[in-house]
TIVEXDREN-697047 format. One line per 5 residues: number of its first residue (from 1); their letters; for each residue x negated, y, z of C-alpha. Coordinates in steps of 0.25 Angstrom, whole numbers, always signed. Example, Ala and Ser with C-alpha at 12.3 -4.5 7.8 and 13.67 -1.06 7.14 Angstrom:
2
1 = AS = -49:-18:+31 | -55:-4:+29
END
This chain:
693
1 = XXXXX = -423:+204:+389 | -413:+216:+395 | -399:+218:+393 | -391:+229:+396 | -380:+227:+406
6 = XXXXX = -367:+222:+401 | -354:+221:+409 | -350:+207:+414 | -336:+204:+408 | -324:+204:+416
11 = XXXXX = -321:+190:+421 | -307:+187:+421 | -296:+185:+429 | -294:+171:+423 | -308:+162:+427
16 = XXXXX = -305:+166:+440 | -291:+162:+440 | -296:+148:+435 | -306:+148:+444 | -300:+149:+455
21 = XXXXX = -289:+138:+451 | -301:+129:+448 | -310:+130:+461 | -303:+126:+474 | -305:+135:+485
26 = XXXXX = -313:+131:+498 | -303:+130:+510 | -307:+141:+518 | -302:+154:+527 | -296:+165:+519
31 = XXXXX = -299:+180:+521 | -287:+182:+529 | -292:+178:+543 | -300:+190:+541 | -292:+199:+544
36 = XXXXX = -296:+214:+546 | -293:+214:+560 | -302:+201:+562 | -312:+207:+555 | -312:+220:+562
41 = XXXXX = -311:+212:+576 | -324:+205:+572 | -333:+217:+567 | -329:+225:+581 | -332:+216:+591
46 = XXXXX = -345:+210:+585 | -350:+221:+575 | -352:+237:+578 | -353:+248:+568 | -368:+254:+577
51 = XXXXX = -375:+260:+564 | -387:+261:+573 | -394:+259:+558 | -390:+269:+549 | -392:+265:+533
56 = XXXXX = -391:+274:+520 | -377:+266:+514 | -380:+274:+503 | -392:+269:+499 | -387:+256:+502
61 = XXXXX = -374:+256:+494 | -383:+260:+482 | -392:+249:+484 | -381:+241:+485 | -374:+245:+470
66 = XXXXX = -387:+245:+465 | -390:+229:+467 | -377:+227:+463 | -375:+233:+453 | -389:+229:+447
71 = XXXXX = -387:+214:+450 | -371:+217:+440 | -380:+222:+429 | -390:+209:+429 | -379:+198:+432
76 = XXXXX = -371:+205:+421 | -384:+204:+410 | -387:+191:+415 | -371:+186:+412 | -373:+193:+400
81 = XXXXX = -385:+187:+395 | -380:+173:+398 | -393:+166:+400 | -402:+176:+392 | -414:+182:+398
86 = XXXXX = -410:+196:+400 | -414:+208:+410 | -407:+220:+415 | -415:+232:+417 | -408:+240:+427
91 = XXXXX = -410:+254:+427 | -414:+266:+438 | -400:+272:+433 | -390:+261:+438 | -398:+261:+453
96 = XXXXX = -393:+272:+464 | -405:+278:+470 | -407:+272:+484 | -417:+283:+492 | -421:+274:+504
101 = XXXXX = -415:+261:+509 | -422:+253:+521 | -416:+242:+522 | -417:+232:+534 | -423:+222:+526
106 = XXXXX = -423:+210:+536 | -405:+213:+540 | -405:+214:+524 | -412:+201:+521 | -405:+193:+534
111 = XXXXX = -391:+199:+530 | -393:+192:+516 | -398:+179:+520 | -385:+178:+529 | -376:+182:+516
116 = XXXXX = -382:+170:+508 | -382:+154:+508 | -367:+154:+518 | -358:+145:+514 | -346:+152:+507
121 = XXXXX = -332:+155:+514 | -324:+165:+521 | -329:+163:+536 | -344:+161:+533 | -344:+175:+526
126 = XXXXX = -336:+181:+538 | -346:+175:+547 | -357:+178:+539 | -352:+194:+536 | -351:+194:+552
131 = XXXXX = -364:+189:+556 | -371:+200:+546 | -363:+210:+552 | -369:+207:+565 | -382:+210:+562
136 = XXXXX = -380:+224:+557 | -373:+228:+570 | -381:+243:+569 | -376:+247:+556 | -363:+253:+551
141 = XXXXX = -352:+245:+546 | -356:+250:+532 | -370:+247:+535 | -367:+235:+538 | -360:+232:+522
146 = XXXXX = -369:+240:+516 | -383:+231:+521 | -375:+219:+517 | -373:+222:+505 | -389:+226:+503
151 = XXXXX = -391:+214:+510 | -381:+206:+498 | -387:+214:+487 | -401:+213:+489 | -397:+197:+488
156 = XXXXX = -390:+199:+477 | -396:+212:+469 | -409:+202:+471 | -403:+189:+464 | -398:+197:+451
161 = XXXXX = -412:+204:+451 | -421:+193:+448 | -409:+188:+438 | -414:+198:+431 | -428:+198:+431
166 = XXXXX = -428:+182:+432 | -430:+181:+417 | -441:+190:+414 | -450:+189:+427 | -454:+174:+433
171 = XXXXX = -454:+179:+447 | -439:+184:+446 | -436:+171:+439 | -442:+164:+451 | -436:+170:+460
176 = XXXXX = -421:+170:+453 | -424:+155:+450 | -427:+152:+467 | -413:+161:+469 | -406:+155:+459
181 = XXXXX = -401:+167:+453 | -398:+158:+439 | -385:+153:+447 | -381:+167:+450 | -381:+168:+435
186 = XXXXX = -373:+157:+433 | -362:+164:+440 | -359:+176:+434 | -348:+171:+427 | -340:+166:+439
191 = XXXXX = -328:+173:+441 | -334:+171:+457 | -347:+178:+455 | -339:+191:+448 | -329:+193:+458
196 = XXXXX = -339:+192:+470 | -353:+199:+463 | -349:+206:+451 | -342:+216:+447 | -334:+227:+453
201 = XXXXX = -321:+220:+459 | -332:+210:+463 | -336:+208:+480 | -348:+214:+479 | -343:+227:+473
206 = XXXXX = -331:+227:+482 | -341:+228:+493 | -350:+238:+486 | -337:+246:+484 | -331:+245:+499
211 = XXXXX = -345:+249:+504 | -346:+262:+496 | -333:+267:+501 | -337:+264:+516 | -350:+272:+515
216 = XXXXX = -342:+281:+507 | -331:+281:+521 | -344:+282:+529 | -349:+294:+523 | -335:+302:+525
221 = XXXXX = -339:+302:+541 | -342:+313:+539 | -329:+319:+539 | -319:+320:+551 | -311:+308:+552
226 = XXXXX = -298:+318:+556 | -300:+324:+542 | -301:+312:+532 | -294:+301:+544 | -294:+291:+530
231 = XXXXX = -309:+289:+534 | -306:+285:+548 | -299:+273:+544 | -309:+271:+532 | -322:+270:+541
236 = XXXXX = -313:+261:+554 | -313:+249:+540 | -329:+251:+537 | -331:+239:+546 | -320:+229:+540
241 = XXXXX = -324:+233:+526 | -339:+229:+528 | -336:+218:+533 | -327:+213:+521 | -340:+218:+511
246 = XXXXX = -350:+210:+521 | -340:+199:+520 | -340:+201:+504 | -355:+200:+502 | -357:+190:+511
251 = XXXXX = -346:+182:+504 | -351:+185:+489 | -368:+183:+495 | -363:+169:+499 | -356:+167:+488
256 = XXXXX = -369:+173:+479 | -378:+162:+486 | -368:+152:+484 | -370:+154:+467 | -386:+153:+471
261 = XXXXX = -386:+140:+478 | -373:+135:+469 | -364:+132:+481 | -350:+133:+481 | -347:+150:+485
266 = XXXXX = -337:+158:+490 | -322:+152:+484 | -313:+161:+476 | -303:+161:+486 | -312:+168:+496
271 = XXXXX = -318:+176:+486 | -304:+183:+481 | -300:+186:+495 | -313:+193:+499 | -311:+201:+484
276 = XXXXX = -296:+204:+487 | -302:+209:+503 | -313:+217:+497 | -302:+224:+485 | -293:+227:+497
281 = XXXXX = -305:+233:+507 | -308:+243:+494 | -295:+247:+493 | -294:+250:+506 | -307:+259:+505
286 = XXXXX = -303:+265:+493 | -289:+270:+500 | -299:+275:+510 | -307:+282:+501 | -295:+289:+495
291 = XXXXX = -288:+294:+505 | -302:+298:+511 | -305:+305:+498 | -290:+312:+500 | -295:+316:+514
296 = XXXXX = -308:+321:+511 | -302:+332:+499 | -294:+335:+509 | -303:+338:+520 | -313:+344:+510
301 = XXXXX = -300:+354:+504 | -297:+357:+518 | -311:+361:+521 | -311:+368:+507 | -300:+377:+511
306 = XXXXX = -304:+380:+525 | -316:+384:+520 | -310:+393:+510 | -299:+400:+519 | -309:+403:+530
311 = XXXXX = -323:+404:+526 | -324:+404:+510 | -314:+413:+503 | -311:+407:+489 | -298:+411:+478
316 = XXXXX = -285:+411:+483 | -282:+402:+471 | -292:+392:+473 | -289:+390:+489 | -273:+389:+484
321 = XXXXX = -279:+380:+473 | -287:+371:+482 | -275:+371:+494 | -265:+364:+485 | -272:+354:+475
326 = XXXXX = -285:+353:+482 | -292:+359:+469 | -297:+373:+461 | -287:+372:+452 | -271:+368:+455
331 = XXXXX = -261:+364:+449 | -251:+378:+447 | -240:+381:+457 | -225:+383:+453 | -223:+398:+453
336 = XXXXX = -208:+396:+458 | -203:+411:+452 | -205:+405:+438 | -207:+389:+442 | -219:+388:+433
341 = XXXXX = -232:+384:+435 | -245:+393:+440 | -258:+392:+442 | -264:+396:+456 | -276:+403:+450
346 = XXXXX = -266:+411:+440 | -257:+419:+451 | -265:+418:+463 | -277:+424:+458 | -281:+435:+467
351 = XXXXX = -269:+435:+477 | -266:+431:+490 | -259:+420:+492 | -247:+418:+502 | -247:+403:+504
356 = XXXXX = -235:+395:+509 | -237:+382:+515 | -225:+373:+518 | -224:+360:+524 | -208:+358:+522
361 = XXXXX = -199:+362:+510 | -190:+368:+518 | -194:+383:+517 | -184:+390:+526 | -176:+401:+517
366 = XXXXX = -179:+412:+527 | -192:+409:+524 | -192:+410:+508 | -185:+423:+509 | -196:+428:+518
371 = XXXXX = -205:+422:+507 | -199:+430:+496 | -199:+441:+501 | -211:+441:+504 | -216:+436:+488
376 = XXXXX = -206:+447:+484 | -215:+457:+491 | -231:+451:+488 | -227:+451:+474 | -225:+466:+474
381 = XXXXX = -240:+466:+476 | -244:+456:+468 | -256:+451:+478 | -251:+438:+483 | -245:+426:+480
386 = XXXXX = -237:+417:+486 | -238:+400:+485 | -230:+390:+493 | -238:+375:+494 | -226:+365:+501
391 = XXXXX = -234:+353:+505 | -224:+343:+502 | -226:+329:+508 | -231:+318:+499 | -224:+310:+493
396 = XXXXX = -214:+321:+495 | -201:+318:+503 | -187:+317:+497 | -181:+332:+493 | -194:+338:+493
401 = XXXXX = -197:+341:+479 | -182:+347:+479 | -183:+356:+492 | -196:+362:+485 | -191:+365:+473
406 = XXXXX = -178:+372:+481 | -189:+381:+486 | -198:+385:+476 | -185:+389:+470 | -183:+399:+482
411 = XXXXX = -197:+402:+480 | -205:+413:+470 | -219:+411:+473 | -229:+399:+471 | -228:+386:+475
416 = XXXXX = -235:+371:+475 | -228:+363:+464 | -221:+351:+473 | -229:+340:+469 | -241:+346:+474
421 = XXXXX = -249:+339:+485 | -255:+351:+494 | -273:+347:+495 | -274:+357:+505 | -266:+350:+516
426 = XXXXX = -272:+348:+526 | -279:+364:+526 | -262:+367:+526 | -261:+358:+538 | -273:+360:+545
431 = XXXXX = -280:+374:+542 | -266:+381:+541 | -259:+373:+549 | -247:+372:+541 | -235:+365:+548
436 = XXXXX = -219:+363:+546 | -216:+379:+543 | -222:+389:+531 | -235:+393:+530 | -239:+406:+523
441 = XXXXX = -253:+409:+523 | -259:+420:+514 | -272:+422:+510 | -279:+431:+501 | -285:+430:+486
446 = XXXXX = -297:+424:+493 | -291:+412:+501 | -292:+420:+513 | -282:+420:+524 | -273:+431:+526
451 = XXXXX = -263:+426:+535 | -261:+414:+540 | -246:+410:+541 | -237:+423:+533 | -225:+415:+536
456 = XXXXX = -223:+421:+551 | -227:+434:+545 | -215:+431:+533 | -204:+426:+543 | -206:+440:+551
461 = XXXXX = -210:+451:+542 | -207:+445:+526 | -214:+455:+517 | -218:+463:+529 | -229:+454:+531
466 = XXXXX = -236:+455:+517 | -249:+454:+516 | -250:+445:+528 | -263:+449:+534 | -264:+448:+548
471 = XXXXX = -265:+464:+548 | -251:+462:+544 | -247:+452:+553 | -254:+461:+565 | -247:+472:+560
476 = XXXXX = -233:+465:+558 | -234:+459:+574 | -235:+473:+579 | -221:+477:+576 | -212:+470:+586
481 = XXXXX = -209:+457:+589 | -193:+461:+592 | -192:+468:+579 | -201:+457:+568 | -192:+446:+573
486 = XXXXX = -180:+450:+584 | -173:+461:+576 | -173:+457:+561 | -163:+445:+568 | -153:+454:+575
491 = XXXXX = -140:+459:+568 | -140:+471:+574 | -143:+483:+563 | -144:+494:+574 | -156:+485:+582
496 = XXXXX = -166:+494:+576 | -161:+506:+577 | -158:+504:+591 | -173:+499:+594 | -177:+513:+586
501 = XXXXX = -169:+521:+594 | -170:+515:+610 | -184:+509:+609 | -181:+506:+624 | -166:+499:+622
506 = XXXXX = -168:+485:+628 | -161:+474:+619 | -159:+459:+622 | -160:+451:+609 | -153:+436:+610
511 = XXXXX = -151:+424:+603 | -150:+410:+605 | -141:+398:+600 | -131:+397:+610 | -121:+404:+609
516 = XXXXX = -117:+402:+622 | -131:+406:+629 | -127:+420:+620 | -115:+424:+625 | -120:+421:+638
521 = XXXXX = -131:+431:+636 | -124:+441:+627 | -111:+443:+639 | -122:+442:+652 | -131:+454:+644
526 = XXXXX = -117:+462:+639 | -114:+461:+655 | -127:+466:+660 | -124:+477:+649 | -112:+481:+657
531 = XXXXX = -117:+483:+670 | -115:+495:+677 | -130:+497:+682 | -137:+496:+668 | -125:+507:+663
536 = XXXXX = -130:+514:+674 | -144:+516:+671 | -143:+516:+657 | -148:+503:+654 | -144:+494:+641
541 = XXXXX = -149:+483:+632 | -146:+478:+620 | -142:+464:+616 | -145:+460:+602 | -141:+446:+597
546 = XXXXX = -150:+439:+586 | -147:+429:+576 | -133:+432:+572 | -130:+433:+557 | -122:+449:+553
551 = XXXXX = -110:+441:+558 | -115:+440:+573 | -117:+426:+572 | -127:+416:+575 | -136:+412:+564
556 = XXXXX = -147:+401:+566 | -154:+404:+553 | -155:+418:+558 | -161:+412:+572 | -171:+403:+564
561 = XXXXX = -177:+414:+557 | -177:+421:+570 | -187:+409:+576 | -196:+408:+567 | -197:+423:+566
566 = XXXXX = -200:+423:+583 | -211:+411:+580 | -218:+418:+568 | -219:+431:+577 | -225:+422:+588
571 = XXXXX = -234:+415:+579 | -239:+427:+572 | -239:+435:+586 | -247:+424:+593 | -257:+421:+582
576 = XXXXX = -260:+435:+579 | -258:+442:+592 | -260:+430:+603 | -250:+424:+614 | -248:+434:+623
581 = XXXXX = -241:+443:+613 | -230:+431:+610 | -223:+429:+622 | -212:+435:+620 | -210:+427:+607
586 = XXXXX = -213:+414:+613 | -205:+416:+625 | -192:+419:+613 | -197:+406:+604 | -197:+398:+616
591 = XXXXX = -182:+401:+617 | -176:+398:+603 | -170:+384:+610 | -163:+392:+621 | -148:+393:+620
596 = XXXXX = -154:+409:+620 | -164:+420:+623 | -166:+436:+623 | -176:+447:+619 | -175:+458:+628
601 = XXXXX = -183:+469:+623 | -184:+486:+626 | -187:+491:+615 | -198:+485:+607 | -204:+477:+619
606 = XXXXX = -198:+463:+622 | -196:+464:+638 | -191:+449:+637 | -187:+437:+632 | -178:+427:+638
611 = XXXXX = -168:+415:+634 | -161:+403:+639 | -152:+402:+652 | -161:+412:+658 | -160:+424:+653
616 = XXXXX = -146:+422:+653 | -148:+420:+668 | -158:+431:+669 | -144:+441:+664 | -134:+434:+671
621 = XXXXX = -142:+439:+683 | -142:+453:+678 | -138:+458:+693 | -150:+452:+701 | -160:+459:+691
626 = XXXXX = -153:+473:+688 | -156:+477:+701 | -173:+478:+693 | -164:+488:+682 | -169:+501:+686
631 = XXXXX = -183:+498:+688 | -187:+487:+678 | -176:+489:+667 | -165:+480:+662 | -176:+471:+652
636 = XXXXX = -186:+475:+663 | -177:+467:+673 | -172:+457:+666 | -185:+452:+663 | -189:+452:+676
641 = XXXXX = -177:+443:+680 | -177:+434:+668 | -193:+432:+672 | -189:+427:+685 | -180:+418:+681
646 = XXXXX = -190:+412:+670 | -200:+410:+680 | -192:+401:+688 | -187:+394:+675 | -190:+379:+672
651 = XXXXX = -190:+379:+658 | -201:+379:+649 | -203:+386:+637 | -206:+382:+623 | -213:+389:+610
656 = XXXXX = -210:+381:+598 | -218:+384:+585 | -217:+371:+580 | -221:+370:+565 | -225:+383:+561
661 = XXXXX = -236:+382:+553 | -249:+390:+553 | -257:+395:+566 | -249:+394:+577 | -252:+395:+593
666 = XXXXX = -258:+384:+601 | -256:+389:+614 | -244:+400:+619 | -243:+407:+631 | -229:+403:+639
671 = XXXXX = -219:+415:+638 | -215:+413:+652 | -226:+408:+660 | -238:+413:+652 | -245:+397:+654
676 = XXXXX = -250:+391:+639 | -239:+382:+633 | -239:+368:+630 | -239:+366:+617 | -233:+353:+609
681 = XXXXX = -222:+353:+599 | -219:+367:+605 | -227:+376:+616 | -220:+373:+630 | -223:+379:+642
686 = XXXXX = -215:+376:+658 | -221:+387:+666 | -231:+378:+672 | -222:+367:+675 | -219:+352:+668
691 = XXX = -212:+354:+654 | -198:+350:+658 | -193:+345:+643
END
């Protein structure tokens, strides 16, 4: 007779609860005296992880589901059936396909025998699981598990097998008879033998499960532990969770021979508590395997883009798409000149795309006025489009949402609605390197790169630097360092005509943020001005102040944009032209911490640039260098002199570019003594001797 298979009805939460009020638990060790840490201290002192014998898990694992799974379908007929003869024919469908499995017959077959006939109880499993363990010292900790549970279910699969054939073949029936596989039977209505055998919540299946997601952990090697670090810490708990399933199945095989020979099996007490360890290792694997998961899109996104902004061009809209939400299609942007909603494939079709990139939600103005002018200009042509992604920290922190929506007011291009969680992350980080300040980087209608970082180019030259090519960029750096980012901060409306007129006039550009040091320099210089040799041969300078509002004041916001004008010029001059051309620049940054400093140019060449005490000192002692006037010149021989005095200095100079985002230089020459500076927070270098600070 055959019958088709019927699900075994759910056993209730009641039985069990009387069940265990009405049988009187053996007084025995409990789980606790297991600890992770006694474990762990057990398995690495007596057990290795060698894998001189390599298996197919797959193969295996399938074997394994298939006895299991099998043996479900028989012991549910034969429940059903109470007592009737009835056989299940099990098709080629519910069977994986194993290719080839060689199994060590012999370890098999002596790993079973040691599984069975044991008395029940906590320390007999444990000692048993460890004894087992030792005689596959030359597998894999999943090997290890995996031949195990061959070992348990070739045991098992072959009991429920000749159930099933005992009632229609007399050898089978024999052979089920001298097993005693009629007890087995009897069973299957215990609460006991559901929550160890059968099931999904059952051991068995809990072991099955844990075993799957370790092979699963195994297979992901592959990857680079720095790029998915989740899997580290996956693959370092392997040997702790194979030994709580080879615990498991050694504790439900006992348990199993116990209903054969109708002795007393494992109590319900022990039973719950290895359930309730093996429901806490799977959730532990399964947040594993999540943030794995997470960690492998991320990985496979960031290959994906990498891929496409160097070696495969693709649709400006897709790349945008895939950057954001990690998929072809996103979810709309907020157009922030009308505060509706649009597509990415609906306004960025076949334009180039200026990309802005911000780690912080505090845009500085100077910067969005240089933005907007710069949108005012590209919408004249029509061929780009501008997009701001904020990567906001998740859960966002308090004041947030409000500074973003402050500045999309300001704003009147695209941006990322609030709530959006950036995919592209890591490439931001990464690939582009994007850091505490903006990031603008445009590329064309094919994904490709046409400019890296805009935002030095933006800070210096606004719409002057549209399109933002390096053609552009090479072209912009020619014009002079003095007049991109010196000039546009003086107050002095008759500069440029002066420079037009006398290209040879020699001017002394200041600053600083004592005042003090200033009126130092501003009374030494006007004194050297007056002195009867320099009327003599003619000679004259300039001295032009910066940073002073149109009342002659000091302005610190004026000075700020100044800064970061001086480090986008050096960035943009280093990375486009090389160190050597951006000493003159790096030798200026390095003394925006000074109480003050000078520029002292002829003309359009910059002969020197000083600060501090000693370029103070350098004019004070005006009459030991003015003898050099007539054969150097005055910028001539103040340079000399204040070179002099440099070289006998003890200070070290610093170049801080801390936080700018995009490419920035590893190495930089030192201004003053041409040695490589140390880099850190900021480069450093002390002239060849110990950093003093």
């Amino acid at each position: 007779m055959c019958a088709s298979f019927a699900p075994r009805p759910k056993i209730s939460v009641v039985p069990l609860a009387l069940a265990l009020m009405q049988k009187t638990d053996k007084e025995q060790t409990n789980l606790k005296h297991l600890s992770d840490d006694v474990i762990m201290n057990h398995l690495f002192t007596k057990h290795g992880d060698d894998e001189t014998i390599k298996i197919d898990l797959n193969d295996y694992i399938s074997f394994i589901e298939n006895v299991i799974k099998s043996s479900d379908q028989i012991s549910a007929a034969s429940h059903w059936a109470q007592g009737s003869k009835v056989h299940v024919e099990l098709s080629d469908d519910s069977f994986t396909y194993l290719s080839s499995i060689e199994p060590p017959v012999c370890t098999l077959h002596d790993i079973s025998k040691q599984m069975g006939c044991k008395a029940a109880g906590i320390d007999i499993a444990h000692k048993t699981t460890l004894d087992i363990l030792s005689k596959l010292t030359k597998y894999s900790w999943e090997a290890k598990a995996v031949l195990i549970f061959a070992a348990f279910a070739m045991n098992y699969g072959a009991l429920w097998h000749l159930d099933n054939y005992s009632r229609s073949d007399p050898l089978a029936k024999s052979l089920a008879m001298i097993k005693r596989v009629g007890s087995l039977r009897k069973e299957l209505d215990s609460v006991q033998y559901g929550q160890v055998f059968f099931g999904p919540n059952s051991l068995i299946y809990s072991c099955l499960k844990a075993i799957k997601y370790m092979n699963e952990f195994k297979n992901l090697s592959k990857y680079d532990i720095k790029e998915v670090p989740e899997l580290s810490a996956a693959l370092r708990r392997i040997p702790l969770v194979s030994y709580w399933i080879v615990h498991a199945l050694v504790a439900s095989s006992i348990d199993l021979h116990c209903y054969l020979s109708g002795t007393e099996g494992q109590t319900h007490k022990y039973l719950n508590e290895l359930s309730e360890k093996k429901r806490s290792i799977l959730v532990t694997l399964e947040k594993h395997h999540q943030f794995i998961q997470k960690q492998q899109e991320e990985v496979e996104l960031y290959r994906w883009l990498v891929d496409q902004t160097d070696h495969f061009p693709i649709d400006i809209t897709l790349f945008l798409s895939k950057l954001i939400h990690g998929k072809h299609k996103a979810r709309p942007l907020i157009n922030c000149s009308t505060r509706l909603e649009e597509y990415i494939e609906d306004f960025l079709k076949e334009k180039n795309l200026i990309l802005i990139v911000s780690k912080r939600l505090d845009v500085s103005k100077e910067d969005l006025d240089s933005l907007n002018v710069v949108y005012n200009e590209v919408k004249k042509g029509n061929k780009h489009e501008i997009v701001w992604v904020p990567v906001i920290s998740d859960p966002p922190a308090e004041g947030d949402e409000e500074a973003y929506e402050a500045l999309i007011s300001k704003m009147k291009w695209y941006a990322v609605p609030f709530d959006t969680k950036v995919a592209g992350l890591r490439f931001l980080e990464e690939k582009w390197e994007v850091r505490e300040d903006l990031l603008i980087v445009v590329l064309n209608t094919q994904s490709k790169i046409e400019f890296p970082n805009a935002v030095h180019l933006t800070r210096i030259w606004e719409k002057e630097a549209i399109p933002f090519t390096y053609e552009r960029a090479n072209a912009l750096l020619k014009r002079s360092w003095i007049d991109s980012t010196v000039v546009k901060f003086t107050d002095q409306p008759r500069l440029n005509s002066l420079a037009m007129i006398n290209k040879e006039r020699t001017m002394i550009f200041y600053g600083g943020h004592n005042q003090g040091w200033i009126k130092r320099f501003e009374d030494t210089a006007e004194a050297i001005k007056r002195d009867l040799m320099l009327r003599e041969e003619g000679i004259t300078f300039e001295l032009v102040p910066l940073g002073l509002n149109q009342k002659g004041e000091p302005d610190p916001t004026i000075m700020s944009r100044f800064w970061t004008a001086q480090r986008s010029f050096f960035i943009l001059k280093h990375q486009l032209q090389g160190s050597t051309a951006t000493e003159d620049i790096s030798r200026l940054i390095s003394y925006e911490n000074e109480k003050g400093w000078a520029i002292v140019t002829k003309g359009q060449t910059v002969v020197m640039v000083g600060g501090g005490d000693l370029i103070v000192k350098a004019l004070e002692e005006f009459q030991t260098w003015k003898k050099n006037l007539r054969r150097v010149g005055f910028s001539g021989s103040f340079k000399d002199y204040f070179d002099e005095l440099t070289s006998k200095s003890l200070e070290c100079t610093h170049v801080n570019i801390m936080g700018y985002s995009g490419w920035i230089p590893l190495t930089v020459m030192c201004p003053v003594c041409r040695r490589y500076m140390g880099s850190g927070i900021r480069f450093t270098c002390c002239h060849g001797r110990p950093n003093v600070l």
